[in-house]
TIBANU-825437 format. One record per atom (N, C-alpha, C): residue in three letters; atom name; x, y, z. Coordinates in steps of 0.2 Angstrom, whole numbers, padded with zeros to 4 digits, always signed. Layout:
<rs>
<residu=ALA; atome=CA; x=X; y=Y; z=Z> .
...
</rs>
This chain:
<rs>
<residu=UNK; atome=N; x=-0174; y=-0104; z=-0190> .
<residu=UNK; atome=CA; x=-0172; y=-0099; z=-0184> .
<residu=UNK; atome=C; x=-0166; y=-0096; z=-0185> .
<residu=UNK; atome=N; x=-0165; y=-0093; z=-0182> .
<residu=UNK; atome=CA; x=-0160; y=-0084; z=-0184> .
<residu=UNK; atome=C; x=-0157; y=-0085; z=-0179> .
<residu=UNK; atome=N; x=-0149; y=-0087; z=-0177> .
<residu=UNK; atome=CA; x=-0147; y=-0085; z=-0170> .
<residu=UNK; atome=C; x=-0140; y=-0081; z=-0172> .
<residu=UNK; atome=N; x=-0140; y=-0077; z=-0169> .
<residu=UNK; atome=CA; x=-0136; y=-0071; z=-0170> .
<residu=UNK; atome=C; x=-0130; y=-0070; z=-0163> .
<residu=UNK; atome=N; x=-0126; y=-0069; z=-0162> .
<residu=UNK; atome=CA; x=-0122; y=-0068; z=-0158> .
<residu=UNK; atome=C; x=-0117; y=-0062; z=-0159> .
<residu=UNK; atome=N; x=-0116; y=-0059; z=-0152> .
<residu=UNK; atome=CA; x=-0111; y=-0052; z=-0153> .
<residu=UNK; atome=C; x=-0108; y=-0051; z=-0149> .
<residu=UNK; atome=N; x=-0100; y=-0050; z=-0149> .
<residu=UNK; atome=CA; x=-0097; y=-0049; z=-0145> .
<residu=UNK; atome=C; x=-0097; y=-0043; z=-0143> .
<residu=UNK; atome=N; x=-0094; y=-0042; z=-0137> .
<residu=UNK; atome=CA; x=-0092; y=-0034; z=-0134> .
<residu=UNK; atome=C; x=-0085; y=-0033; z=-0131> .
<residu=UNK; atome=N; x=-0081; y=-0029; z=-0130> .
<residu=UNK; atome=CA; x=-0077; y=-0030; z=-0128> .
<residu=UNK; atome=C; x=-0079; y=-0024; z=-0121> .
<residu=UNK; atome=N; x=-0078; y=-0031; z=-0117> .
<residu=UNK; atome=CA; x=-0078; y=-0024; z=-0109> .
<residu=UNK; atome=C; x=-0073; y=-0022; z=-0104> .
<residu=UNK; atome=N; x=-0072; y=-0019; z=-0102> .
<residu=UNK; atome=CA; x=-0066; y=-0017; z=-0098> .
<residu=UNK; atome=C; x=-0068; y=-0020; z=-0090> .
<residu=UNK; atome=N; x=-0063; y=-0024; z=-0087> .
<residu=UNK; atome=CA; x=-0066; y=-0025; z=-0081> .
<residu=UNK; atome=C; x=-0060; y=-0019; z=-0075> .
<residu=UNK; atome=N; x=-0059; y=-0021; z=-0070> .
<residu=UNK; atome=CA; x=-0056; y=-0019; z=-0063> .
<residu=UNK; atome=C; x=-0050; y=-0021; z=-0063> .
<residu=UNK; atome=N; x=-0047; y=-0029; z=-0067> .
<residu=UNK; atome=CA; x=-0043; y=-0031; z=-0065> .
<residu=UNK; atome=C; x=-0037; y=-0029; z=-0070> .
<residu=UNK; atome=N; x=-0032; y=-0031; z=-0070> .
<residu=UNK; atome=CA; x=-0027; y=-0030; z=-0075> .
<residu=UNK; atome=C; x=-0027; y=-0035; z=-0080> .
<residu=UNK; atome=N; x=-0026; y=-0032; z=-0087> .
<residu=UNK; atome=CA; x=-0028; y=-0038; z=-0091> .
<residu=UNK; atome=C; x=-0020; y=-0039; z=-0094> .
<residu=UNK; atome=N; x=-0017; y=-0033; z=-0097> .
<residu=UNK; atome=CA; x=-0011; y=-0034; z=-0100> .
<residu=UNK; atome=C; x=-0005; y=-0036; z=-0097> .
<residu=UNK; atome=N; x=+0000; y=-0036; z=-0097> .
<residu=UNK; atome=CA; x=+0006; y=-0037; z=-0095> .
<residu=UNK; atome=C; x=+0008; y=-0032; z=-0092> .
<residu=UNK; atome=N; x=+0008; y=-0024; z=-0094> .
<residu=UNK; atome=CA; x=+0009; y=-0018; z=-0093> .
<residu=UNK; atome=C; x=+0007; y=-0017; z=-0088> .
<residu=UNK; atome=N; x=-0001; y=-0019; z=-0087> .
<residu=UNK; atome=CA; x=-0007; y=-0016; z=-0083> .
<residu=UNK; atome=C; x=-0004; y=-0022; z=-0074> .
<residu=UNK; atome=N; x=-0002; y=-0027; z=-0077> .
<residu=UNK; atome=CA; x=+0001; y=-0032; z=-0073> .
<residu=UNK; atome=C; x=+0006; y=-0031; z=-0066> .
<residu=UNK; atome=N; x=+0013; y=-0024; z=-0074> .
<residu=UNK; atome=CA; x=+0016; y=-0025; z=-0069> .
<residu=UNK; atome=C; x=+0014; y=-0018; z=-0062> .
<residu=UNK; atome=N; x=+0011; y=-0013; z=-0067> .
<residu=UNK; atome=CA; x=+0008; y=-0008; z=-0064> .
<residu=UNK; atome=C; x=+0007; y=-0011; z=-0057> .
<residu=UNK; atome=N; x=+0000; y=-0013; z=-0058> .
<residu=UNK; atome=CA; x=-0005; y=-0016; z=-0049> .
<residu=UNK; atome=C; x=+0002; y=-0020; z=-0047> .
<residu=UNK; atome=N; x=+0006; y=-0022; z=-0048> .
<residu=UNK; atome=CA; x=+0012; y=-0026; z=-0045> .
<residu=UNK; atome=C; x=+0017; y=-0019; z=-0042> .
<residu=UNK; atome=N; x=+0018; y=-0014; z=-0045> .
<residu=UNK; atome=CA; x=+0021; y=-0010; z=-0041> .
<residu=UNK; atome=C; x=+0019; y=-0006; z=-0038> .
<residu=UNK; atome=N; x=+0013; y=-0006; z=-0039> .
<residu=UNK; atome=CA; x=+0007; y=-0001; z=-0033> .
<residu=UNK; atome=C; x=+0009; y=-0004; z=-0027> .
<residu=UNK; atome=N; x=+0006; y=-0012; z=-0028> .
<residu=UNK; atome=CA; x=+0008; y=-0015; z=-0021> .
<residu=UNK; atome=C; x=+0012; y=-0016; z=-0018> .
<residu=UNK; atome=N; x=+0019; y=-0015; z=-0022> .
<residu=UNK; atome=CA; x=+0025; y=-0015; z=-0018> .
<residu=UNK; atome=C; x=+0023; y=-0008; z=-0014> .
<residu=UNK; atome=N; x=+0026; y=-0001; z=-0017> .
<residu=UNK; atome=CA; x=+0024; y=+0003; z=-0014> .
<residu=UNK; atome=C; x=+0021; y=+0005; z=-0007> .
<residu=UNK; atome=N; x=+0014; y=+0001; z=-0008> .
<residu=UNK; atome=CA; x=+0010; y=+0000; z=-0002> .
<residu=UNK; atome=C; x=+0016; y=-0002; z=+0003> .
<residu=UNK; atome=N; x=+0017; y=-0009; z=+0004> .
<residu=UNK; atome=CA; x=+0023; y=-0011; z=+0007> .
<residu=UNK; atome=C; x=+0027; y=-0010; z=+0010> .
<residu=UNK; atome=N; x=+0032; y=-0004; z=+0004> .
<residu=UNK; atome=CA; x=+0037; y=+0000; z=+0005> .
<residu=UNK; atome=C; x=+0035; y=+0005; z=+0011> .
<residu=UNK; atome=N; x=+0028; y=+0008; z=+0011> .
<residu=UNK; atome=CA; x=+0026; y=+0015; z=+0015> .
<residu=UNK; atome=C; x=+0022; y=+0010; z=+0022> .
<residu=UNK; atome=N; x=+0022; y=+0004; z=+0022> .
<residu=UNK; atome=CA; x=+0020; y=+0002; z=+0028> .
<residu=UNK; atome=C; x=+0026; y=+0001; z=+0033> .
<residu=UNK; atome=N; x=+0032; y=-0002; z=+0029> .
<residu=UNK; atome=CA; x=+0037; y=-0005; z=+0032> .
<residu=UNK; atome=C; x=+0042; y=+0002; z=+0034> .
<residu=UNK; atome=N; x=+0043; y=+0008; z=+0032> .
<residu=UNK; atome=CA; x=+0045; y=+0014; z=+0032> .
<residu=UNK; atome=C; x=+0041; y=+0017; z=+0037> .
<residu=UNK; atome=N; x=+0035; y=+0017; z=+0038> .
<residu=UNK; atome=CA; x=+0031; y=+0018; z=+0043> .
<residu=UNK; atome=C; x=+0033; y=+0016; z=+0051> .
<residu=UNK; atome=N; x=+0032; y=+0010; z=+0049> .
<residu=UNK; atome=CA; x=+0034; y=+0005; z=+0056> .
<residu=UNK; atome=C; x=+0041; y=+0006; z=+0059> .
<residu=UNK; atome=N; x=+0047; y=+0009; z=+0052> .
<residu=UNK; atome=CA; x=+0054; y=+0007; z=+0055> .
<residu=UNK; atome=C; x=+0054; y=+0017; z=+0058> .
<residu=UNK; atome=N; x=+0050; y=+0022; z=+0056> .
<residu=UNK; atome=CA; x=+0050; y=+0027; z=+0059> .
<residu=UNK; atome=C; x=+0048; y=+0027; z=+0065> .
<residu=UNK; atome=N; x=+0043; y=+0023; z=+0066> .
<residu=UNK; atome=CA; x=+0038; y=+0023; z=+0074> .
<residu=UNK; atome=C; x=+0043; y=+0019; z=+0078> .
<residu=UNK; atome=N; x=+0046; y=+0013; z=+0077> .
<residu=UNK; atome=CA; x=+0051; y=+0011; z=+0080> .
<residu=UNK; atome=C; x=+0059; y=+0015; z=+0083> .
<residu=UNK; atome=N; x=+0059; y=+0019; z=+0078> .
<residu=UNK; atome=CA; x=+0064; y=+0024; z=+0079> .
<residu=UNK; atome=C; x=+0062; y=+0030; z=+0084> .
<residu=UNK; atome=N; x=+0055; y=+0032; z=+0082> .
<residu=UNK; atome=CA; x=+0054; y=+0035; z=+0088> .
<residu=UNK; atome=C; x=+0055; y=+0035; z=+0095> .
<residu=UNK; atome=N; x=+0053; y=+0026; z=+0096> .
<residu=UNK; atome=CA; x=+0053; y=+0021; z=+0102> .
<residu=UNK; atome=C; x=+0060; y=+0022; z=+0105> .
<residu=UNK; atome=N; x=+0063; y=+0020; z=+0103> .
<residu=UNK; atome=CA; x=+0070; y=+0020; z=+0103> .
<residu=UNK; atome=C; x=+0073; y=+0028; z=+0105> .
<residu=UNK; atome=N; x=+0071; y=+0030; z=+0102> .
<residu=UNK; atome=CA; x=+0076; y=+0038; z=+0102> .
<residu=UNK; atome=C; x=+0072; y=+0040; z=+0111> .
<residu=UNK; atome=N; x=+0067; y=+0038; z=+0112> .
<residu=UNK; atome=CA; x=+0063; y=+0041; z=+0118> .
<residu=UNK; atome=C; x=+0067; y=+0036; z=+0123> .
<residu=UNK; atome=N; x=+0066; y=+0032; z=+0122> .
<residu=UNK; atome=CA; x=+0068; y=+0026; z=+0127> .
<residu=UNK; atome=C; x=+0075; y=+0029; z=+0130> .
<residu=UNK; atome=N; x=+0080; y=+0033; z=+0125> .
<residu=UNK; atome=CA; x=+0088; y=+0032; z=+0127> .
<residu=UNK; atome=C; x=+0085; y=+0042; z=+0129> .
<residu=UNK; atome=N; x=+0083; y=+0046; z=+0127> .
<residu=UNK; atome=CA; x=+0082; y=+0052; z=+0128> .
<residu=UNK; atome=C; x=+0079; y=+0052; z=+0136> .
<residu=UNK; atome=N; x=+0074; y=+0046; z=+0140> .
<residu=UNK; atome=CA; x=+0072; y=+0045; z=+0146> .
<residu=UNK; atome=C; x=+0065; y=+0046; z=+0146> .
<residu=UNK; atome=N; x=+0063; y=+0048; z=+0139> .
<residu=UNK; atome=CA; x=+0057; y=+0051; z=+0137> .
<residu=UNK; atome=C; x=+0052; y=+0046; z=+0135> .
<residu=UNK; atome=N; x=+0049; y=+0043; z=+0138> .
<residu=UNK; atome=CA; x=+0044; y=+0035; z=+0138> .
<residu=UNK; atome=C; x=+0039; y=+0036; z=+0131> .
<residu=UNK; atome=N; x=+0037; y=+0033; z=+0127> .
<residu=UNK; atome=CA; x=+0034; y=+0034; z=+0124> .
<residu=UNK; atome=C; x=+0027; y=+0034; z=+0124> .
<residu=UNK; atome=N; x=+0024; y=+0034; z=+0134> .
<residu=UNK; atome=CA; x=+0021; y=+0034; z=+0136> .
<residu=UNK; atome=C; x=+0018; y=+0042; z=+0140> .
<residu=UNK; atome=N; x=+0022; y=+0045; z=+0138> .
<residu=UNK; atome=CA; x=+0021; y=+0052; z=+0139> .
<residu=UNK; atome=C; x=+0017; y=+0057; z=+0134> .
<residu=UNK; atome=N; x=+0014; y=+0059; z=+0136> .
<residu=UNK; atome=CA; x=+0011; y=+0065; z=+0131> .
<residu=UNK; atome=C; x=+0009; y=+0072; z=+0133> .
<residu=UNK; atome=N; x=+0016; y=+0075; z=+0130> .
<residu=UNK; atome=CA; x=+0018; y=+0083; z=+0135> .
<residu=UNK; atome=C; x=+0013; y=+0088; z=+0132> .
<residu=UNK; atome=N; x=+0010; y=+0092; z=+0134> .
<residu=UNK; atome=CA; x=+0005; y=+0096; z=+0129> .
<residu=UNK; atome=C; x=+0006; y=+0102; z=+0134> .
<residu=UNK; atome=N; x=+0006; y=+0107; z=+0130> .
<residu=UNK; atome=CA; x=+0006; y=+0114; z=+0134> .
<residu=UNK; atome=C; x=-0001; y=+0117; z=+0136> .
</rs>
């Protein structure tokens, strides 16, 4: 009996290398960075409204 085996190389989704590693590691910093930057602009707006008398609950529309 004949048993034969083969391999394949396949590529999968995750990161395999070190390179590809650090890559997905700085994407997700990234992410992060744009959520925390987010946050600290919306808080600022909060802020700027509150001392301006201007509630952040107002919404002026012409």
């Amino acid at each position: 009996m004949d048993v034969s085996s083969t391999t394949s190389a396949t590529q999968s989704s995750t990161p395999t290398g070190p390179a590809d590693s650090m890559k997905k590691a700085m994407e997700v910093q990234e992410q992060a960075v744009t959520k925390i930057l987010e946050s600290a602009n919306e808080q600022s707006k909060q802020v700027t409204a509150q001392k301006t008398g201007m509630g952040g609950g107002i919404n002026l529309t012409a």
